[in-house]
C-alpha positions as CSV (number, residue, x, y, z in Angstrom):
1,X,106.8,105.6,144.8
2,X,103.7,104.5,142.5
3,X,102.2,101.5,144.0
4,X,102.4,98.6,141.4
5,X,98.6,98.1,140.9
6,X,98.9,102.0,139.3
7,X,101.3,101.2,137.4
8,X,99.5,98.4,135.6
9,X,96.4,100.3,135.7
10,X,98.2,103.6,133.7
11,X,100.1,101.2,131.2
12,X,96.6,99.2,130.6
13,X,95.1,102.8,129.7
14,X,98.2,103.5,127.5
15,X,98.1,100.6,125.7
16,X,93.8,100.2,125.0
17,X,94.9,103.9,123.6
18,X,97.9,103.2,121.7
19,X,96.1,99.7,119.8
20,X,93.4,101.8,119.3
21,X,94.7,104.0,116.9
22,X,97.5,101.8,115.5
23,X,94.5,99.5,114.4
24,X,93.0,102.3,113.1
25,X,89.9,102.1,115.1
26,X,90.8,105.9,116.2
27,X,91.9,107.0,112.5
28,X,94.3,109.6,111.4
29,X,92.7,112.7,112.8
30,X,89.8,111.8,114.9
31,X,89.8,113.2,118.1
32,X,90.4,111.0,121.2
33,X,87.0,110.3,123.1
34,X,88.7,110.6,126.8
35,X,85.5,109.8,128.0
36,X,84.3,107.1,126.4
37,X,87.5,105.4,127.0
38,X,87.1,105.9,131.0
39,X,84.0,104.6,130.6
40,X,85.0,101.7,128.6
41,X,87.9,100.9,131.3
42,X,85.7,102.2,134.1
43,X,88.7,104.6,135.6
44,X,88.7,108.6,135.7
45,X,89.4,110.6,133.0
46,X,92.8,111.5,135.1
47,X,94.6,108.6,134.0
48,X,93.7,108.7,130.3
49,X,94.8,112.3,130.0
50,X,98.2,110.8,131.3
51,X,98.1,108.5,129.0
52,X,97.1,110.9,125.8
53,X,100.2,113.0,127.3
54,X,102.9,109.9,127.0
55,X,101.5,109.0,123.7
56,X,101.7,112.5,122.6
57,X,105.5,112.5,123.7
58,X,105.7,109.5,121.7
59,X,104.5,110.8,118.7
60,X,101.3,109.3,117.7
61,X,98.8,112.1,119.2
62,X,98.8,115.7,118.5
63,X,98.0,117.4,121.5
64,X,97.7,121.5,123.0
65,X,96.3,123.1,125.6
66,X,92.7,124.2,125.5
67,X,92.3,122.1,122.7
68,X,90.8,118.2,122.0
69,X,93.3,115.9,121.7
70,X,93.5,114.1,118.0
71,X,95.2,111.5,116.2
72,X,97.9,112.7,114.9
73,X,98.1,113.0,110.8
74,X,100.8,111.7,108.9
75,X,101.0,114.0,105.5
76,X,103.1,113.0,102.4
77,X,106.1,115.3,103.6
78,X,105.8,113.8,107.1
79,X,105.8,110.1,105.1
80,X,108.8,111.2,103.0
81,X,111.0,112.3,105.5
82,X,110.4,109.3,108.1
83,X,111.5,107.0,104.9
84,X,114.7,109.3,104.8
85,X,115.3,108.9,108.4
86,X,114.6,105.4,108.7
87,X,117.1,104.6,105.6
88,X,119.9,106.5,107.2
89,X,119.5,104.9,110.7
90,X,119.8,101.0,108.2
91,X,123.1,102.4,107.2
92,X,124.3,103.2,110.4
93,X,122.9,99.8,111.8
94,X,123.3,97.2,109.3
95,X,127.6,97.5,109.8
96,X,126.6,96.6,113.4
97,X,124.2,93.8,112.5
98,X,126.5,92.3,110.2
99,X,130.0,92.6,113.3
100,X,127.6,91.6,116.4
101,X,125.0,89.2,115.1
102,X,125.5,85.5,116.1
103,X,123.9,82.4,114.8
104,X,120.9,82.6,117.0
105,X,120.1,86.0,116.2
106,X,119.9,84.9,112.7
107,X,117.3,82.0,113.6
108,X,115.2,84.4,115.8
109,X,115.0,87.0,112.6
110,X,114.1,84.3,110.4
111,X,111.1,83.2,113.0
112,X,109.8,86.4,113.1
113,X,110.0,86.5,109.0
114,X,107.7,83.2,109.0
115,X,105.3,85.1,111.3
116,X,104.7,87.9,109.7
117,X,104.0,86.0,106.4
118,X,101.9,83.8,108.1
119,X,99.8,86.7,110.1
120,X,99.6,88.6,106.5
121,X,98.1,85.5,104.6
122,X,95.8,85.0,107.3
123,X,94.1,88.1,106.9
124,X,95.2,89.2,110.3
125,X,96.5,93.2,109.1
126,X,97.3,94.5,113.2
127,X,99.5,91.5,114.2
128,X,101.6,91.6,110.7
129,X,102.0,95.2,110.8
130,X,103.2,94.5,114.8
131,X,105.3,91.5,113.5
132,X,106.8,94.0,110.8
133,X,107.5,96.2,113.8
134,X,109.3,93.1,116.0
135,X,111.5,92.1,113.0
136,X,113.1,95.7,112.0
137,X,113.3,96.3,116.1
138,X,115.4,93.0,116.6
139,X,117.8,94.4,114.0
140,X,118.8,97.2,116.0
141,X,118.6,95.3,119.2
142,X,121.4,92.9,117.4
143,X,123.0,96.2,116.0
144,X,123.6,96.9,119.8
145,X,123.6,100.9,119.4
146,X,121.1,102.0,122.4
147,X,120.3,105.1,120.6
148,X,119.6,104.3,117.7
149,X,117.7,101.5,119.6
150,X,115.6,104.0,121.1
151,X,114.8,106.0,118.4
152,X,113.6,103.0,116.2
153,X,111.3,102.3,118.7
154,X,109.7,105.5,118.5
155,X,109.6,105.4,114.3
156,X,107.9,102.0,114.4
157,X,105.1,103.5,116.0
158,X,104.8,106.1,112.9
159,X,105.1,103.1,111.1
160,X,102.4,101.4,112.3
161,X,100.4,104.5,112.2
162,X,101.2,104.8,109.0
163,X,100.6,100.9,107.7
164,X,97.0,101.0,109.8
165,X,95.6,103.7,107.4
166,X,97.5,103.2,103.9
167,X,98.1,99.2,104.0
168,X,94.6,97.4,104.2
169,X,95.2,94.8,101.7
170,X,97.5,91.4,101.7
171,X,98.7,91.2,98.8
172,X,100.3,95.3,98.9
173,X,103.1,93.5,101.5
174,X,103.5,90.2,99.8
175,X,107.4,91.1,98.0
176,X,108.0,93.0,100.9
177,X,107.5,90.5,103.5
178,X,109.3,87.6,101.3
179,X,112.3,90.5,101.4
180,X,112.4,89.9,105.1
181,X,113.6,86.1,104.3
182,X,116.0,87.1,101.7
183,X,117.5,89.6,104.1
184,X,118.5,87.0,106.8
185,X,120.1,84.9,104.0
186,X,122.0,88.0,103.3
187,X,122.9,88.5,106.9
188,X,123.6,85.1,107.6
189,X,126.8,85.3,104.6
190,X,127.8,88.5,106.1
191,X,127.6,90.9,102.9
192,X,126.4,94.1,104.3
193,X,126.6,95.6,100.5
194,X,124.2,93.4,99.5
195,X,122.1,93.8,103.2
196,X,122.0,97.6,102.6
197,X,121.0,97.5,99.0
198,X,117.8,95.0,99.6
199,X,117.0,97.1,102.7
200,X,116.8,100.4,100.0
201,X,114.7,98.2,98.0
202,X,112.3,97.3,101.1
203,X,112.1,100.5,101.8
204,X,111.3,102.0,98.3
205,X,109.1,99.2,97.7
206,X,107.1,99.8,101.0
207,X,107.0,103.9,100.6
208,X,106.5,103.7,96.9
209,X,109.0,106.2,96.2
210,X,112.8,106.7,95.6
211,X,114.7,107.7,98.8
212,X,117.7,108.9,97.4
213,X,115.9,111.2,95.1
214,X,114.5,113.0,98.0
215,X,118.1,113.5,99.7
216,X,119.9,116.7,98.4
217,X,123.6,115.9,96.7
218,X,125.8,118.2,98.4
């Protein structure tokens, strides 16, 4: 069994990696200086290339053997079809949302709303982008579906990946953040029609592009 310091020692390694590129310090790309970082941490390079490997599993490095480790590069397909994705999970979700959510739920997701507004007109880009991240998360953690828990937790990190590099302003996110607030009113009256139309707006608003366009009618 790993002793505990280890433990805290690897998940302090994976995490100086992960904020570094979802702050876009290591940008889209770049390879990841495995080095430096021990350096910068004072550990071996052993425990950074274990860390490189979970966040490769998770998505957010493209890594092969015999090769240097890099960023990984979100393209325009790759954009599109996480917007698809993330748009089908919300309909799966939001029936859950609106049958399991109670009262304090609702006052948690507004919170978290507030926050991220507040984070955004401060200038402060990482922490909104990571409050963005909280607020869609708690909707599937309400939701209650484990799976579809998991697997939003993975695509927030794209997210995030993706906001660092495209999203450097305030006012880009300004009607998308105020849709957080309308969304909890929604939730709170139970009207998952009107829950699942907002959330295709958030979304096309946020991507810039028409989801449903992109789906093939079958």
């Amino acid at each position: 069994m790993a002793k505990l310091e280890d433990v805290s020692i690897k998940t302090t390694i994976y995490k100086y990696i992960r904020d570094l590129i979802l702050t876009n310090i290591l940008k889209q790309g770049e390879k990841i200086p495995e080095g430096d970082i021990a350096k910068a941490l004072n550990v071996s390079k052993t425990p950074v290339r274990e860390a490189i490997r979970r966040l490769a599993l998770e998505g957010l490095i493209d890594s092969e053997p015999n090769k240097s480790s890099t960023v990984r590069v979100l393209d325009e397909s790759t954009i599109k079809d996480l917007a698809c994705v993330r748009w089908q999970h919300e309909k799966l979700n939001v029936p859950l949302v609106i049958y399991n959510a109670s009262n304090k739920d609702f006052d948690e997701l507004e919170e978290i709303a507030h926050q991220c507004i507040e984070y955004n007109n401060s200038g402060d880009l990482n922490m909104r982008n990571k409050t963005d991240g909280r607020f869609h998360l708690k909707l599937y953690e309400i939701g209650g579906n484990q799976v579809l828990v998991e697997l939003q937790k993975k695509m927030e990190l794209l997210v995030q990946l993706w906001q660092a590099a495209s999203i450097s302003t305030t006012n880009v996110k300004s009607e998308y953040l105020n849709q957080h607030l309308e969304l909890v009113d929604i939730f709170r009256r139970r009207d998952c029609k009107a829950a699942l139309d907002l959330l295709y707006k958030h979304y096309c608003v946020s991507y810039g592009i028409d989801i449903e366009s992109l789906i093939p009618k079958v």
